[in-house]
BASE-281179 format. One record per residue: residue number from 1; residue in three letters; x, y, z of N, C-alpha, C in turn. Coordinates in Angstrom, 3 decimals, decimal comma. Atoms other than C-alpha are relative to their C-alpha. Example, Ala and Ser with C-alpha at 12.3 -4.5 7.8 and 13.67 -1.06 7.14 Angstrom:
    nr   rest         nX         nY         nZ        caX        caY        caZ         cX         cY         cZ
     1    ALA      0,890     -1,190      0,000     12,300     -4,500      7,800      0,900      1,200      0,000
     2    SER     -0,820     -1,190     -0,060     13,670     -1,060      7,140     -0,770      1,090      0,730
This chain:
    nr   rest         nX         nY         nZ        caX        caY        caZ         cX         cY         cZ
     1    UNK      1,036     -0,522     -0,900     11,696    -10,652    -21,134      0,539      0,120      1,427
     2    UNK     -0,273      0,100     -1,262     13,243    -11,737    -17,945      1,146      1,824      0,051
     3    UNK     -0,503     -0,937     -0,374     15,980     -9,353    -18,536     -0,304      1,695     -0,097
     4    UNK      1,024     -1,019     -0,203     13,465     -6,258    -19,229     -0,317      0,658      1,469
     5    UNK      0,882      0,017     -1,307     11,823     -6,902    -16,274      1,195     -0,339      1,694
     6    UNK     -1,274     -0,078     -1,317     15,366     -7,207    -14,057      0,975      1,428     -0,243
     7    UNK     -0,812     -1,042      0,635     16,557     -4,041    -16,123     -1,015      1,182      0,021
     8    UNK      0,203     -1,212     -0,356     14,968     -1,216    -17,180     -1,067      0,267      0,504
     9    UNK      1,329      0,273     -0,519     11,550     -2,154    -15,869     -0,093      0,290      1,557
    10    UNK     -0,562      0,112     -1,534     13,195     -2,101    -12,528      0,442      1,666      0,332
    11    UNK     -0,218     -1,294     -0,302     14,882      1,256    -12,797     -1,349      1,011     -0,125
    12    UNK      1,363     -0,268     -0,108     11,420      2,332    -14,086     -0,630      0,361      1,211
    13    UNK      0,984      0,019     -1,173      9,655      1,485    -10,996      0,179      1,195      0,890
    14    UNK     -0,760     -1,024     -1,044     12,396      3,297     -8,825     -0,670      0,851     -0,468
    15    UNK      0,175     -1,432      0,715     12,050      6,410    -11,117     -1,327      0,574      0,841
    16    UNK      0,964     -0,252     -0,190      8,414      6,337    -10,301     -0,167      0,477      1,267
    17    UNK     -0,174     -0,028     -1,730      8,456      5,761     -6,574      0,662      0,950      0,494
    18    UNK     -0,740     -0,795     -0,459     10,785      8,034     -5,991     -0,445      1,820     -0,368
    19    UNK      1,145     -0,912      0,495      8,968     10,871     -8,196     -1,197      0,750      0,317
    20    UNK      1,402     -0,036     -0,375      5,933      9,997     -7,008      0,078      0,541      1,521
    21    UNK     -0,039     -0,532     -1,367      7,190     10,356     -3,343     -0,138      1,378      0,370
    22    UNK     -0,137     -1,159     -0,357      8,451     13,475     -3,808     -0,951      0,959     -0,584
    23    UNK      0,706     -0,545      0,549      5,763     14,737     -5,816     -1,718      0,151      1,168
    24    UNK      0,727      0,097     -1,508      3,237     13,637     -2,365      0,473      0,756      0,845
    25    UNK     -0,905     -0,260     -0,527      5,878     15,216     -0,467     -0,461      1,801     -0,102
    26    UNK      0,470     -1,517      0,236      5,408     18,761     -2,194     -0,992      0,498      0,154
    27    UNK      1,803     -0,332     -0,182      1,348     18,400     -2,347      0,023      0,041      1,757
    28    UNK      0,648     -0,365     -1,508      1,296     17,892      1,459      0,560      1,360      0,648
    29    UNK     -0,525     -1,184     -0,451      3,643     21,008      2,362     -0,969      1,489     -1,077
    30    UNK      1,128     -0,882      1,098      0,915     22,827     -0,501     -1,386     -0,032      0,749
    31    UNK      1,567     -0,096     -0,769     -1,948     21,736      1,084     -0,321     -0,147      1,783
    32    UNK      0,051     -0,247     -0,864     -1,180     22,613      4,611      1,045      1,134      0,642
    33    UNK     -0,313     -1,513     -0,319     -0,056     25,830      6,825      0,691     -0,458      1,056
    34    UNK     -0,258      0,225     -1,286      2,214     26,020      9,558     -0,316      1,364      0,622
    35    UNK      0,813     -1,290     -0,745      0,869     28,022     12,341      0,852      0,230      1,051
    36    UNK     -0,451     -0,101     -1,380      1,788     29,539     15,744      0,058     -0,844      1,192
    37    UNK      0,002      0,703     -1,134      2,393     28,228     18,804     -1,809      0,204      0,597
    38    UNK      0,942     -0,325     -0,498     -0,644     30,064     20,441     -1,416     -0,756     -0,800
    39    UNK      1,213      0,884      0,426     -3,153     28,406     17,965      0,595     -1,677     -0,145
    40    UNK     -0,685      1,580     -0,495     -1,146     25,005     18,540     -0,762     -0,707      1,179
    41    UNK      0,555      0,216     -1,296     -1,921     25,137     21,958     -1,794      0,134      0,255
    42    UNK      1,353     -0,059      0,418     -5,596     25,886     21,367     -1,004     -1,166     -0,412
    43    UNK      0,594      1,449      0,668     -6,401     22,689     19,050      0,507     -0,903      0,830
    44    UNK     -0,572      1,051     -0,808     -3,932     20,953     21,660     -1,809     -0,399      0,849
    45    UNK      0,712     -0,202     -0,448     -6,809     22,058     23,903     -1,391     -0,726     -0,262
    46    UNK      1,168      0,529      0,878     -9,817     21,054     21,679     -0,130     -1,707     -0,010
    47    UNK     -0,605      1,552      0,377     -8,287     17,459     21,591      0,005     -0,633      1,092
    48    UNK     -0,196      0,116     -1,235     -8,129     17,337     25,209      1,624     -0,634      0,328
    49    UNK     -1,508      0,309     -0,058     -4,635     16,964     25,384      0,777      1,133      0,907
    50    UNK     -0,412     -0,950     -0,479     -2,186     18,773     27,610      0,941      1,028     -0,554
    51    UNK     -0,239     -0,781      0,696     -0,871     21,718     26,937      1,437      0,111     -1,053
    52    UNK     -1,398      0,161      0,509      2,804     20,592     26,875      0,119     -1,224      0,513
    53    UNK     -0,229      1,649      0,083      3,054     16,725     26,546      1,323     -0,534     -0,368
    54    UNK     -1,116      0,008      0,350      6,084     15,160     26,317     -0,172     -1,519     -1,286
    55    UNK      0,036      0,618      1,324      6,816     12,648     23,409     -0,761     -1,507      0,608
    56    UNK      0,731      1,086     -0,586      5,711      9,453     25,662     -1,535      0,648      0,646
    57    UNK      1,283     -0,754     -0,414      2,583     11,581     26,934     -0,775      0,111     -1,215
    58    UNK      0,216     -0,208      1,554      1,697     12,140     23,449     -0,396     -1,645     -0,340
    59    UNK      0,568      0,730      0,692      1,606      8,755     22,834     -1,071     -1,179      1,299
    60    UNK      1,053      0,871     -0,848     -0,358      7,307     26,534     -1,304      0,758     -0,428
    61    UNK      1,193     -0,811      0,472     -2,695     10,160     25,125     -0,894     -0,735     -1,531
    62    UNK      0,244      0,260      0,962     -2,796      8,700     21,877     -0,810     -1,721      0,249
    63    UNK      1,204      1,036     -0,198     -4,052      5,325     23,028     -1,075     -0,051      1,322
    64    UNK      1,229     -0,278     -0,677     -6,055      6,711     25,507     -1,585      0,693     -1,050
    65    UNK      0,802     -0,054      1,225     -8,030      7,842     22,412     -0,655     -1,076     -0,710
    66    UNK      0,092      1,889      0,607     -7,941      4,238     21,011     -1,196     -0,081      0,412
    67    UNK      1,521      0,127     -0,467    -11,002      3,733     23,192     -1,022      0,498     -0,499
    68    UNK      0,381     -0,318      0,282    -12,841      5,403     21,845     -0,503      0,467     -1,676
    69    UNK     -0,530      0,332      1,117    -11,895      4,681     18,125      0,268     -1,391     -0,855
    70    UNK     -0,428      1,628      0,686    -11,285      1,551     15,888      0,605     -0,355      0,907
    71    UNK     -1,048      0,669     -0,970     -8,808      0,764     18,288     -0,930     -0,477      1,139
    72    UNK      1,183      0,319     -0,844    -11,490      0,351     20,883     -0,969     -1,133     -0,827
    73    UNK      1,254      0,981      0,500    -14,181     -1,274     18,748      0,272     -1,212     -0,901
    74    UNK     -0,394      0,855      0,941    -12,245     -3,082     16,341      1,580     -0,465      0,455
    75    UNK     -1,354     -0,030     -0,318     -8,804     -4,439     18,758      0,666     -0,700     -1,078
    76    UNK     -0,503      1,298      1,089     -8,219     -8,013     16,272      0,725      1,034     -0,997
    77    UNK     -0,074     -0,981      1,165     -8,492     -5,385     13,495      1,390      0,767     -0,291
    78    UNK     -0,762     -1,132      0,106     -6,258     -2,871     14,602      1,959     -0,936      0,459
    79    UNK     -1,134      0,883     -0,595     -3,473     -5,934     16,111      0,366     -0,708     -1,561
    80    UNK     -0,354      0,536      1,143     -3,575     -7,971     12,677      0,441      1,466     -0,997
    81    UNK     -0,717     -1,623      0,872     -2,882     -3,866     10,861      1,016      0,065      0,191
    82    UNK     -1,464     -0,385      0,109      0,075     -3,612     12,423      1,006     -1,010     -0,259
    83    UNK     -1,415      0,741      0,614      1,901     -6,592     11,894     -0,129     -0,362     -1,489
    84    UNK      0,040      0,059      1,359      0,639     -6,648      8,759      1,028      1,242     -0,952
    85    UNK     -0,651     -0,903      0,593      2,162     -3,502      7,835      1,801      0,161      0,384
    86    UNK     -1,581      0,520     -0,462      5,447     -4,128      9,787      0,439     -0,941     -0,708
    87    UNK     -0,945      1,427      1,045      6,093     -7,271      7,651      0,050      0,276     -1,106
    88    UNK      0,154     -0,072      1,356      4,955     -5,667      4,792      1,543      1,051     -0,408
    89    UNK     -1,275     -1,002     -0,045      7,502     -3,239      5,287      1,438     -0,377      0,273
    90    UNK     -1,449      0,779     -0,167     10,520     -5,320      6,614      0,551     -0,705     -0,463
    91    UNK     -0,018      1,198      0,915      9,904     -8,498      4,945      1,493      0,370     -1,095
    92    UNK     -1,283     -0,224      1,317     11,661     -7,196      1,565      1,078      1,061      0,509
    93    UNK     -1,656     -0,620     -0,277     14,295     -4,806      2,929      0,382     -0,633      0,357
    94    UNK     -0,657      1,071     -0,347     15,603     -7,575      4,949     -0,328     -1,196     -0,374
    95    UNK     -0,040      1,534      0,315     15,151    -10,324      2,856      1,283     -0,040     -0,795
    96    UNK     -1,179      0,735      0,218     18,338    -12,293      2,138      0,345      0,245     -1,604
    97    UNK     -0,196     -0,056      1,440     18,012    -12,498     -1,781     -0,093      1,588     -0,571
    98    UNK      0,537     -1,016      0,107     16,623     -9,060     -1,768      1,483      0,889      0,163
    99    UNK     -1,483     -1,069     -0,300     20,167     -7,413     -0,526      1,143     -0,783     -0,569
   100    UNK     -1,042      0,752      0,786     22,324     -9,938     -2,369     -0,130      0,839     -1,487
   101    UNK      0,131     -0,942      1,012     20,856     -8,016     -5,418     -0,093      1,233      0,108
   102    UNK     -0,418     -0,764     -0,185     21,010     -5,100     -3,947      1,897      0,369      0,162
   103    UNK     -1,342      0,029     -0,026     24,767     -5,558     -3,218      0,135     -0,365     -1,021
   104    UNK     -0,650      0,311      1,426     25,520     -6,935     -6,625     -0,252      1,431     -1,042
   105    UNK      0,438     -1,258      1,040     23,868     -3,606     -7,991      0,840      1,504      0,147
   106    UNK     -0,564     -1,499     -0,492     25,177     -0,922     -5,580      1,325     -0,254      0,858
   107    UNK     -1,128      0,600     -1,444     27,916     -2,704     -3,392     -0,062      0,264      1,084
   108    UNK      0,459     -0,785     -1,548     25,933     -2,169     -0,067     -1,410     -0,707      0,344
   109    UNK      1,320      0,593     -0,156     23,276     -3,693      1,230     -0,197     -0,058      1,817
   110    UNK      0,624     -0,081     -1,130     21,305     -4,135      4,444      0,288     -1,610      1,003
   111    UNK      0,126      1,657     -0,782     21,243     -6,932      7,838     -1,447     -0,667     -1,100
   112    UNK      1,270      1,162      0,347     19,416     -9,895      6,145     -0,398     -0,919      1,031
   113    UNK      0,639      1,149     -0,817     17,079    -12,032      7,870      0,262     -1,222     -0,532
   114    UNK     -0,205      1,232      0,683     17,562    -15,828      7,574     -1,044     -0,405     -0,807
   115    UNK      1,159      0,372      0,720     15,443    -17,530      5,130     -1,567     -0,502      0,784
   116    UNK      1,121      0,530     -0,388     13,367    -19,394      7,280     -0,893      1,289      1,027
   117    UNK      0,517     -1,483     -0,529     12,335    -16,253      9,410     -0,747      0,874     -1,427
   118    UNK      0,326     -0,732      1,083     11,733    -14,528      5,974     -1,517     -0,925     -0,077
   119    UNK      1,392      1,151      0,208      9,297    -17,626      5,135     -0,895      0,185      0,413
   120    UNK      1,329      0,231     -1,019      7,269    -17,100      8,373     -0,338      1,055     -0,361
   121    UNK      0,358     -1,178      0,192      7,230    -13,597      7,684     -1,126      0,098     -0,931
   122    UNK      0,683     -0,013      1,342      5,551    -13,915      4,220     -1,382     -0,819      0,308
   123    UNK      1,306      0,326     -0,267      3,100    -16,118      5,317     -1,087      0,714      1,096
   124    UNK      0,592     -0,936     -1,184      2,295    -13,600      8,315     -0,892      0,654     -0,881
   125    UNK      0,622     -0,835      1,136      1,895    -11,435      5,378     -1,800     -0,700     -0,678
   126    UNK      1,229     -0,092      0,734     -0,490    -13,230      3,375     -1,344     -0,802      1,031
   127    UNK      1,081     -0,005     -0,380     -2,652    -14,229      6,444     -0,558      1,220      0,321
   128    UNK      0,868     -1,231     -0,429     -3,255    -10,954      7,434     -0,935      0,324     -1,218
   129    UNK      1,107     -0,260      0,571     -4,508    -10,085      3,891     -1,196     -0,467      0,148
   130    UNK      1,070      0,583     -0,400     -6,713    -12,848      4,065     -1,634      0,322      0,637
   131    UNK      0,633     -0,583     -1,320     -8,294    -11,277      7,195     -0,067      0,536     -0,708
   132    UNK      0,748     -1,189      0,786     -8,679     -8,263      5,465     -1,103      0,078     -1,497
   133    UNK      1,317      0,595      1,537    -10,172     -9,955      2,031     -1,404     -0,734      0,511
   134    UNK      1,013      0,640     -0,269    -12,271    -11,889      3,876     -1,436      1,175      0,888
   135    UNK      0,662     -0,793     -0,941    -13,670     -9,188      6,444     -0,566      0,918     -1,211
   136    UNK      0,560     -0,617      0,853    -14,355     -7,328      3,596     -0,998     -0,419     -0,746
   137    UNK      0,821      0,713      0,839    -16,459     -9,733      1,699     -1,373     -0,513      0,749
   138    UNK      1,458      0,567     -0,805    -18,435    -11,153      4,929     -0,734      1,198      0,607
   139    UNK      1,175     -1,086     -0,938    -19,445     -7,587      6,611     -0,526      0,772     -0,965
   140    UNK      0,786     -0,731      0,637    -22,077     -6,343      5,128      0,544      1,755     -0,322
   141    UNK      0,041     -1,374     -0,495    -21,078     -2,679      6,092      1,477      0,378     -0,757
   142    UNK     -1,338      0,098      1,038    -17,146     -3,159      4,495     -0,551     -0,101     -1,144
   143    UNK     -0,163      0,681      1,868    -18,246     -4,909      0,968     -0,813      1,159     -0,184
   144    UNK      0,467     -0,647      1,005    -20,945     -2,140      0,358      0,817      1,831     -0,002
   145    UNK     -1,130     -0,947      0,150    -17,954      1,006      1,104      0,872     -0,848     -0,993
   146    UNK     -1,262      0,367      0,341    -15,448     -1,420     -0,793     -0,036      0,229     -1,534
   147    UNK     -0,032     -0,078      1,420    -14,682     -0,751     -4,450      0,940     -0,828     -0,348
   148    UNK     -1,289      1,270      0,943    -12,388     -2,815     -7,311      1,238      0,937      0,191
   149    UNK     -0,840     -0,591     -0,019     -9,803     -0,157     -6,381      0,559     -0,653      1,567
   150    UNK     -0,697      0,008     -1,736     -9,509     -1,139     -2,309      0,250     -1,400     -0,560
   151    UNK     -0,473      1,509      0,142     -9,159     -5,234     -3,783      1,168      0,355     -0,707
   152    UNK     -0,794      0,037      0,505     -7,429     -4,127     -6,254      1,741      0,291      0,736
   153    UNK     -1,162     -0,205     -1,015     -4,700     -2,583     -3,725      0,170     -1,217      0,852
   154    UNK     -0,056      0,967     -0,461     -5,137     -5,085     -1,652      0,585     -1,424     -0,561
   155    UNK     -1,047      0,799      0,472     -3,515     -7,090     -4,145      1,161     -0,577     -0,832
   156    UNK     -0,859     -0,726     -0,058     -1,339     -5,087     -5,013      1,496     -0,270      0,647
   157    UNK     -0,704      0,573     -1,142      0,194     -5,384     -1,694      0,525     -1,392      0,168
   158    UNK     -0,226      1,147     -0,491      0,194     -8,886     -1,411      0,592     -1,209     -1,188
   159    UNK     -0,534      1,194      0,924      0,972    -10,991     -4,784      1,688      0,176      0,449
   160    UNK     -2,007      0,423      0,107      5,005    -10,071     -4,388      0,339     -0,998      1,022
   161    UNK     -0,304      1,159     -0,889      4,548    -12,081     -1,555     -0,562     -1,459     -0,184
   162    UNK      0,579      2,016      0,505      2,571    -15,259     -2,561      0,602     -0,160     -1,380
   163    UNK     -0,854      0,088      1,414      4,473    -14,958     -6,203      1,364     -0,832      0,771
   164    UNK     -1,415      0,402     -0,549      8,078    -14,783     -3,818     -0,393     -1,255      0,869
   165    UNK     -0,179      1,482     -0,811      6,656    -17,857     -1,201      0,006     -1,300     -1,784
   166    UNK     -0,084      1,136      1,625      5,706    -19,782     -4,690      1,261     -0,336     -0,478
   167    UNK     -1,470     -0,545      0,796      8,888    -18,905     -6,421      0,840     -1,156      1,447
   168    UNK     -1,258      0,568     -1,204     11,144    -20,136     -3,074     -0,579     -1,314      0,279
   169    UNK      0,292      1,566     -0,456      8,879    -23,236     -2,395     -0,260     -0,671     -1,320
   170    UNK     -0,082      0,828      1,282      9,374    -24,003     -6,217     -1,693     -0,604     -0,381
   171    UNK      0,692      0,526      0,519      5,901    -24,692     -6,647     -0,587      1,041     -1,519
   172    UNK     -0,176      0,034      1,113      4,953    -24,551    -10,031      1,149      0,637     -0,757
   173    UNK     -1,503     -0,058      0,604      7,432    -23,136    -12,673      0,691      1,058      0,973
   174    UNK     -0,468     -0,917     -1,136     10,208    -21,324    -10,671      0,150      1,166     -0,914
   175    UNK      0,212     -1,571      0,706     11,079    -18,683    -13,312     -1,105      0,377     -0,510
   176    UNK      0,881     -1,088      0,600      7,663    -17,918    -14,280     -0,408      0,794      1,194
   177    UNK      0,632     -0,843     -1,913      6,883    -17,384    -10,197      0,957      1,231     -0,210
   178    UNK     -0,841     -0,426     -0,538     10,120    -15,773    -10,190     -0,397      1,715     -1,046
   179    UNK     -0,208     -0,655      0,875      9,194    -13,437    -13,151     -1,641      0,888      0,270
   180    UNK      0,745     -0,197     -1,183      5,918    -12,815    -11,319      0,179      0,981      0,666
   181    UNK     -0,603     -0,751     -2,025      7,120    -11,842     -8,069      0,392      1,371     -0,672
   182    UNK     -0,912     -1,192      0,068      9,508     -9,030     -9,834     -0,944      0,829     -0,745
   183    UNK      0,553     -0,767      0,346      6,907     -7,516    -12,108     -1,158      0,544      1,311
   184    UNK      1,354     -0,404     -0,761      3,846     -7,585     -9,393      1,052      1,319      1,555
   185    UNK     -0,783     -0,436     -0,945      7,213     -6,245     -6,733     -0,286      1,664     -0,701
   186    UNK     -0,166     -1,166      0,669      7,814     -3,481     -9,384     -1,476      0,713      0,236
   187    UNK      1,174     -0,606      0,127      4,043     -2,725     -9,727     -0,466      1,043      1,074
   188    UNK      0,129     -0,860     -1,353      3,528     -2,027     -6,285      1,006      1,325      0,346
   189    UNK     -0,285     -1,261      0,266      6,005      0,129     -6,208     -0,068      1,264     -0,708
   190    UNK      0,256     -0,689      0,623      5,411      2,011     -8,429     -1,425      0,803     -0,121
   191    UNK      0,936     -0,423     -0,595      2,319      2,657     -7,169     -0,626      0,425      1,534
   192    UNK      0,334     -0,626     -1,550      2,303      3,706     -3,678     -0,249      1,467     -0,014
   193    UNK      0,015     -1,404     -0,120      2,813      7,123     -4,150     -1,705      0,315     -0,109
   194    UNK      1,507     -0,211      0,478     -0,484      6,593     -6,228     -1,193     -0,134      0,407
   195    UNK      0,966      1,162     -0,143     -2,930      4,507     -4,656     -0,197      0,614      1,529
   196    UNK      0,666     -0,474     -1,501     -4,370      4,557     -0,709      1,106     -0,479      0,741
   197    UNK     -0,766      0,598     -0,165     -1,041      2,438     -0,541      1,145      1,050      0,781
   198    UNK     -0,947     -1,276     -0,229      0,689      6,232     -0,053      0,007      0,289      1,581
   199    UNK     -0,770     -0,335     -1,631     -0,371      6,336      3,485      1,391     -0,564      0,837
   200    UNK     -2,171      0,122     -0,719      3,412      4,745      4,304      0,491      0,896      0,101
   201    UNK     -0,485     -0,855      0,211      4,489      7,347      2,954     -0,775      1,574      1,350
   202    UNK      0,600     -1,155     -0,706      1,839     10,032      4,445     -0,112     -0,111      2,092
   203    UNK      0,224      0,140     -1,538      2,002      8,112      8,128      1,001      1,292      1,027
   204    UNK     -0,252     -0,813     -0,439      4,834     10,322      9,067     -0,235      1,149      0,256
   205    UNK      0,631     -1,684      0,003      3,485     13,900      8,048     -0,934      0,515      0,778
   206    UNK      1,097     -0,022     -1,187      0,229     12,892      9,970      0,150      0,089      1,460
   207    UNK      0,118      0,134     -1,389      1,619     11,865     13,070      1,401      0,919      0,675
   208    UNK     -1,236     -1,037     -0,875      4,678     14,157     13,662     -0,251      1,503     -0,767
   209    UNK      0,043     -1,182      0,392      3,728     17,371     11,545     -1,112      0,711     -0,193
   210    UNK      1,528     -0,468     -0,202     -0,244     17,804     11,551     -0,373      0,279      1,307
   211    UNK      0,465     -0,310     -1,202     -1,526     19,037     14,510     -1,457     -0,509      0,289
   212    UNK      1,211      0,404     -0,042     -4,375     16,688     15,680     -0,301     -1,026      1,336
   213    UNK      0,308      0,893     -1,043     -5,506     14,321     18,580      1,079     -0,962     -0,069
   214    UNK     -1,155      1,628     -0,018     -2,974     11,461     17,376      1,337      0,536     -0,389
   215    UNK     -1,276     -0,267      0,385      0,012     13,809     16,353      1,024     -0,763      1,689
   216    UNK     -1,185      0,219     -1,259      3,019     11,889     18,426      0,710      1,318      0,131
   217    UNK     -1,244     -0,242      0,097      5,718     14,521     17,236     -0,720      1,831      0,741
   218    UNK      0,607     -1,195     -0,247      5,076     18,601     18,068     -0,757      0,652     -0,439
   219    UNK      1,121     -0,958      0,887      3,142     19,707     15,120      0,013      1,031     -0,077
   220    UNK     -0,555     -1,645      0,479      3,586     22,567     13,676     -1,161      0,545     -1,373
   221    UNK      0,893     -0,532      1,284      0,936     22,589     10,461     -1,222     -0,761      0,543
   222    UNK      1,387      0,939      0,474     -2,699     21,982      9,687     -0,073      0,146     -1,281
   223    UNK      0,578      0,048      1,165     -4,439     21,303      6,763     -0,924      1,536     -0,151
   224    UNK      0,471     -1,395      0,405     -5,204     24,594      4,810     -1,417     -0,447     -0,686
């Protein structure tokens, strides 16, 4: 089983993820137009934005918006999002064990973080869910929008990391944590493309190639 699930279960996932990316990848260049400059400048307009912003203008614009937005009404919210998603995202590329098996696979691997940095990381990780499981359960106004699909992502996201702290702080068995961690790791991957999990993927397209109030980059398409 173990070696299934370190073998082809693993290439699997990739396959998927990678598939799936590019298969998101094609739908968003399908389901949006690139336009002219002259109607660029127009929606720039609409957005109250200037006409020609430069890439830091673009983004004092962009949290001058904030105010007026989650970012305004909800700051905790929007401060625990991002390091949540920054760790979620760094955590395993730079984790130590994580590029040791990467180098044993491909002969190449990435800077690793030290363990104990990794550690704090993971637990960063699973307080933020927390926050987010919990906020979901006590506000009235979250739990009755929330479906078994947003928990379900939600933990999704987060077992590879309480599986991998388990697993490394040996509590209970280490290879069943360990056996754990790599299927729930795989899962998630293999599901981003799929899931609401895809905005990683879709954050770039939004903010450097849609043309909208929060585009940082120049924008060049809208949604057809």
């Amino acid at each position: 089983m173990y070696n299934l699930v370190r073998g082809p279960l693993f290439w699997l996932s990739i396959a998927v993820f990678i598939g799936g990316t590019i298969y998101q990848g094609v739908r968003f260049f399908l389901l949006s137009k690139k336009v002219s400059p002259p109607y660029r400048i127009a929606l720039l307009n609409l957005a109250n934005g200037p006409r020609h912003q430069s890439f830091f203008g673009r983004i004092g614009h962009f949290l001058k918006m904030g105010q007026y937005t989650v970012l305004g009404v909800h700051p905790v919210t929007i401060i625990v999002s991002l390091i949540y998603h920054l760790c979620l995202v760094f955590t395993p590329l730079f984790l130590m064990g994580h590029n040791e098996l990467i180098n044993f696979s491909l002969g190449m691997s990435l800077p690793a973080l030290n363990e104990n940095t990794s550690d704090i990381l993971t637990v960063v990780v699973l307080l933020c869910a927390s926050y987010f499981l919990t906020r979901r359960i006590v506000f009235k106004k979250l739990r009755s929008i929330s479906s078994l699909t947003d928990y379900t992502v939600l933990a999704l996201a987060t077992m590879p990391f309480l599986t991998g702290y388990l697993a490394y702080h040996q509590i209970f068995n280490y290879r069943t944590m360990m056996l754990f961690h790599i299927i729930s790791g795989e899962l998630m991957l293999a599901a981003i493309p799929f899931t609401k999990m895809v905005h990683l993927i879709f954050f770039v397209f939004n903010r450097f190639f849609v043309i909208n109030e929060h585009t940082l980059g120049q924008g060049s398409r809208v949604w057809s």
